[in-house]
N, C-alpha and C positions, 0 to 999 in steps of 0.2 A: 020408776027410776029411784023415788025415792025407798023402796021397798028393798031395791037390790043393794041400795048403798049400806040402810042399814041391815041388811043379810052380810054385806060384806065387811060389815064394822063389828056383830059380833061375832065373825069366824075370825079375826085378829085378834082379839080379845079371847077366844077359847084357847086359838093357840101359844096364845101367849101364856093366861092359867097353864097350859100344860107344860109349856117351858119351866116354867116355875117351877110347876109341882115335880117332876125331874130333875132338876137344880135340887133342889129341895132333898129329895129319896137319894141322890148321888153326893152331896155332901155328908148325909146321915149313915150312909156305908162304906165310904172316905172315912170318915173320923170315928169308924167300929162302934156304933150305936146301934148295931144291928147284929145279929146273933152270929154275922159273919166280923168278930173282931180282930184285932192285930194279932193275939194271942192265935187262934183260930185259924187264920189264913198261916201264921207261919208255921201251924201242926200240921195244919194240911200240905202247905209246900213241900218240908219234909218228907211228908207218906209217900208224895207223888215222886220225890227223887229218888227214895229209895227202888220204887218200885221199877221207873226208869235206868237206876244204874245197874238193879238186876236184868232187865232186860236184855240192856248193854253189852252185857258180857255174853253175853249168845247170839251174838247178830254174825257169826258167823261159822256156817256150816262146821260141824264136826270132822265134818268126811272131807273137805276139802285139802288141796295140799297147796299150802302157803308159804315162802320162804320164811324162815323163824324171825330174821331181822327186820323184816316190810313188818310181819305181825306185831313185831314187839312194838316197834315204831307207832304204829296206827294206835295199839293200846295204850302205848304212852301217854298219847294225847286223847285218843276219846275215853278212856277211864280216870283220868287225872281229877274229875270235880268239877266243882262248878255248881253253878245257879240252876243249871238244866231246864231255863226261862223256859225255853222254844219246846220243848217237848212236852212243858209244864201244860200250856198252855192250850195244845193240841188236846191234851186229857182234857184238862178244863172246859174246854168249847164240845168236847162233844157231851162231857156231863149235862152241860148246861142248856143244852136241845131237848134231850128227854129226861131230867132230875134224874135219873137213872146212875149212880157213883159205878156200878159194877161193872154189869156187863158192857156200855159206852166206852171205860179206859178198856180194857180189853180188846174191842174191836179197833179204838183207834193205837195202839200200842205200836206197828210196825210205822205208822206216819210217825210218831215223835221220837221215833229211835234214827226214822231219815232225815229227817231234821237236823238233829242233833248231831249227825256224822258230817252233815255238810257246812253247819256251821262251825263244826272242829277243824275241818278239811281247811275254810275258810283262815281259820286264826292260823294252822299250821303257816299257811303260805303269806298270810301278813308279817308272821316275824320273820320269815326270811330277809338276808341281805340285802336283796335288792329291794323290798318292799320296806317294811315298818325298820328292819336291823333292827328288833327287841331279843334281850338277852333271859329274859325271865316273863315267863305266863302262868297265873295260880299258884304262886307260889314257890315255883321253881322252873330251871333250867327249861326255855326252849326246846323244842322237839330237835331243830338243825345242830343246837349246842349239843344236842348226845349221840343224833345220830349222825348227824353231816348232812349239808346241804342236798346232795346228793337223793337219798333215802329219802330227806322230810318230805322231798317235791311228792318223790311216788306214795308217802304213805299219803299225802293229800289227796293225791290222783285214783289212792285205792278205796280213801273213804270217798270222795265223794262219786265215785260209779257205782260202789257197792249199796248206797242209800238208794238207789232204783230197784234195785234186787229187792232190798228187804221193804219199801214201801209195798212191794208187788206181793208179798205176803198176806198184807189185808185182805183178800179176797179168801182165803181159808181159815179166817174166823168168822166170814159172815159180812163182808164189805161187798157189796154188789158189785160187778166188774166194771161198771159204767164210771160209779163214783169213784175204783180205783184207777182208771184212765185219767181220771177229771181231775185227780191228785197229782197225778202223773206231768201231765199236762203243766200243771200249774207250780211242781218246783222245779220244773225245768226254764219256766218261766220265771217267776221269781229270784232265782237262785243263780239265774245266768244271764243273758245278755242287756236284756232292756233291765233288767233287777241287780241283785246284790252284785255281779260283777262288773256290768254297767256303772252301776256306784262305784266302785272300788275304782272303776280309770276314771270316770272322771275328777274322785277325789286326789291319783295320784298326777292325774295333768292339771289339776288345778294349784294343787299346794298353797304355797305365797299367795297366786294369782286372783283368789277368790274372793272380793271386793262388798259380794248385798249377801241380804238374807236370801232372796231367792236360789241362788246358786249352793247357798251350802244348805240349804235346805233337800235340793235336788239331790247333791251326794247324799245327804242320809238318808232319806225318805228311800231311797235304793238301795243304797250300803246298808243300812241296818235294820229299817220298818217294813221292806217289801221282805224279808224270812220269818216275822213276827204276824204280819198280814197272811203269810200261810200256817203259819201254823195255825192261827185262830180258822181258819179256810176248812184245813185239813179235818180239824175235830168236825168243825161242821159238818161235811161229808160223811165221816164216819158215823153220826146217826140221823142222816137223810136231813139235813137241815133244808127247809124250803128258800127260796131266790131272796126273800127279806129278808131273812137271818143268815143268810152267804154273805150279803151286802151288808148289814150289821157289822160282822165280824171281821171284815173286809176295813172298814171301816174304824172300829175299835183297834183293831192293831196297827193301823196306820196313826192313831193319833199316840196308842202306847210306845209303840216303836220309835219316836220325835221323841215324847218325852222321854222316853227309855238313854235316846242317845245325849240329847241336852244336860240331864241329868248325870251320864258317863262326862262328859266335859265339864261338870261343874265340879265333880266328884275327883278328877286330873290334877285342880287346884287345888281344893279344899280338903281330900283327904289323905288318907295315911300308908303309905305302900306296906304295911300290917295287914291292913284290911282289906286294903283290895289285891295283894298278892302280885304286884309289879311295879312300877317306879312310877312316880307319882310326877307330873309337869313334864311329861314324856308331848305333850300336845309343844307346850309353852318352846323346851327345848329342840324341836325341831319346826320350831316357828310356822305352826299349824294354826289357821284362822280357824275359831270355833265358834260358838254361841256366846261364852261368853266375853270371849273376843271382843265380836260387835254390837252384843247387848249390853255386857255387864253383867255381874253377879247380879243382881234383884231382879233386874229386867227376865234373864235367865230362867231364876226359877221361878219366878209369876207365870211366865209361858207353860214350864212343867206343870203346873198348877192346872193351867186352864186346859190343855191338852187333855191333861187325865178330867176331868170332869168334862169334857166334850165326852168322849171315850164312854165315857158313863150313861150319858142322858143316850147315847145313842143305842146300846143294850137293852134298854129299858124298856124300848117301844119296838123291838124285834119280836113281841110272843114268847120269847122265852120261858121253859119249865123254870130253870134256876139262872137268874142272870147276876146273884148276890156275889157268888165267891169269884169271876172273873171280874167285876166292881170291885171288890176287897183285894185282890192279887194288884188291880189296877194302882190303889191306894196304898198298899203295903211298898210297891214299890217306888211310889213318889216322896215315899219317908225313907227312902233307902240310904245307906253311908259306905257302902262297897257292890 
């Protein structure tokens, strides 16, 4: 007995060094002490949007016959800009299964171009009237302000059917059919009833109503972290990530996605509708309970803090070829200001 007690007193003490020592390597690529620096991750963000807004622009068939104004519509809004987080990310995660930069975005290139249409599709139909009534997104003009309520529904309704088409594409670069089902599968999942739209009602039958952190936890963990949870998924897939590193990733973007959103509600307050390309206390003026709501400023971003270094230690011990620059993406955006 006494044997077993101390077997079991120094496997607490291992796990503990090891806690550490991850704390440790996730603050040191947090604060770009590592060759993945601030500098660095935001070259790299860059390369990867470019490469994605090229993409973007061919997501839909040549030969097809579209009315000119649904197209223009759709373009409006998925060419418009942006962060291109969610497709960012999807490259990233499969980078970072096999070190591989090349051929990995490549393959997963049709997942974060779906991604990315459904999360357009998504903001289309939040600033509609009935939902958010936002007059400006990125910088300018609403999709409904140009085109009419009318149009913005279907151009939502065109992006987010057509992201099933075009994820369906990975299989003719080399995506096994299996792992494209399991894609398939899983932003359908995400992206719809128990996930981001799930989110969205009960964010909009809550409003006022919503009293703890649990419950506006619940909306965002669905509203915002469960398309951020695929995307991280999706790269996975794309180059055969085994069941720890799905759950990793799975993992990682749920804690990024909270901090992602907390940090959008801090950012509501504190920043500057320059920077962020919309009206800023849009939360406050439509008396939306947020984080920092019921935390407080400090309280707030201490949690963004700790989120992303959770996020971190849990990459770490996945096997990962490169787990540095979705750490440094992690980090680059917990110093974000738009």
């Amino acid at each position: 007995m006494r044997d077993c007690s101390a077997s079991l007193s120094r496997t607490k003490h291992k796990r503990a060094a090891v806690a550490v020592l991850c704390r440790r390597a996730t603050f040191s690529r947090l604060r770009g002490n590592d060759v993945t620096t601030a500098e660095n991750i935001h070259t790299y963000l860059q390369s990867r949007r470019e490469c994605v807004e090229s993409a973007l622009r061919s997501v839909f068939p040549s030969g097809w016959t579209v009315p000119a104004t649904l197209r223009e519509a759709m373009d409006y809004s998925l060419l418009a800009g942006g962060k291109r987080l969610r497709p960012i990310l999807v490259l990233a995660a499969a980078e970072a299964v096999t070190g591989d930069e090349g051929g990995a975005s490549d393959r997963a290139m049709p997942f974060a171009c779906a991604v990315e249409m459904i999360h357009t599709y998504s903001l289309i139909h939040d600033d509609l009237p009935a939902m958010d009534n936002d007059d400006f997104r990125r910088g300018r003009l609403t999709n409904h302000k140009v085109f009419g309520d009318a149009m913005a529904i279907l151009a939502g309704d065109g992006l987010l059917t057509h992201a099933f088409y075009v994820a369906a594409q990975a299989s003719k670069l080399g995506v096994p059919a299996d792992k494209v089902l399991a894609v398939t599968e899983e932003l359908a999942r995400f992206a719809g009833l128990p996930g981001m739209v799930g989110g969205q009602v009960a964010d909009m039958l809550g409003e006022q109503g919503v009293t703890s952190l649990e419950q506006l936890e619940y909306i965002h963990l669905h509203k915002t972290s469960d398309l951020i949870r695929f995307s991280l998924r999706a790269g996975g897939y794309a180059s055969d990530a085994d069941e720890k590193q799905l759950e990793a990733f799975g993992l990682f973007g749920r804690n990024v996605g909270l901090a992602f959103q907390i940090q959008d509600d801090i950012l509501d307050l504190t920043g500057t509708e320059a920077k962020l390309g919309k009206p800023v206390k849009s939360d406050e003026r439509q008396e939306k309970v947020t984080y920092p709501f019921l935390l407080g400023l400090e309280e707030s971003r201490k949690r963004v803090t700790e989120l992303t270094n959770e996020a971190g230690e849990v990459l770490l011990q996945a096997g990962l070829a490169n787990p540095d620059r979705l750490i440094g993406i992690a980090g680059y955006l917990l110093n974000r200001d738009h």
